[in-house]
C-alpha positions in Angstrom: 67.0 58.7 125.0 63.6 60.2 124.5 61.4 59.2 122.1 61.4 61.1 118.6 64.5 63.3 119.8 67.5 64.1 117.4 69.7 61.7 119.0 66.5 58.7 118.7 66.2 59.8 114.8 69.8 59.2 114.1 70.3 55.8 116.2 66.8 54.8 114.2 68.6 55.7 110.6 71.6 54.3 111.6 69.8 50.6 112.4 67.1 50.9 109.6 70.4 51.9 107.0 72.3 48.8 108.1 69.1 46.5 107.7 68.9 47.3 104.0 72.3 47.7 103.1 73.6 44.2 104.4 77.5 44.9 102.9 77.9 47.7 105.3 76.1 45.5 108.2 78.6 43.2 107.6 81.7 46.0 107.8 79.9 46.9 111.4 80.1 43.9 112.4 83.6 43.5 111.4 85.0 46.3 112.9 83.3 46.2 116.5 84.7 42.2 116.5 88.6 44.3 116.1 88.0 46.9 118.1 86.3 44.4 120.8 89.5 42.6 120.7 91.4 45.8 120.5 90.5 47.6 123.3 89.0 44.6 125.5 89.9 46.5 129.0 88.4 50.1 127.7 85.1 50.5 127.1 85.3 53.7 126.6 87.7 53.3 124.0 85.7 50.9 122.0 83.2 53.2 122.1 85.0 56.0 120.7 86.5 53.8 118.4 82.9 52.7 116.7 82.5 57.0 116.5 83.7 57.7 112.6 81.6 55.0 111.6 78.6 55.7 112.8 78.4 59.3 112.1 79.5 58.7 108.5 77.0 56.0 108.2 74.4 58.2 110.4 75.0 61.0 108.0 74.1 58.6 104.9 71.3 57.7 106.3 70.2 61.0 107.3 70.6 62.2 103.2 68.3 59.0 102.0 65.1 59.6 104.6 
């Protein structure tokens, strides 16, 4: 992903969001361990899975910058 691109800016409010809100770190961490477990022989899936999340927790993190 290039540097300073949209899709850089998100996945860099996304991480610096979860490093000061430690509650919703935790919730990450929570759900990737289910969906992990969940969909162990899709990668794809799990990836797809993780999607709501991020983008609501992207788009918090977006409004606070």
């Amino acid at each position: 992903m290039p540097l300073e691109s949209p899709l850089w800016n998100e996945a860099i409010a996304f991480r610096d969001y979860l490093r000061s809100h430690p509650q919703i770190a935790v919730e990450y961490a929570d759900l990737k361990r289910r969906l992990a477990h969940e969909h162990r022989l899709d990668r794809e899936a799990y990836t797809d899975a993780k999607g709501p999340f991020i983008a609501r927790i992207t788009g918090l993190a977006l409004q606070v910058r």
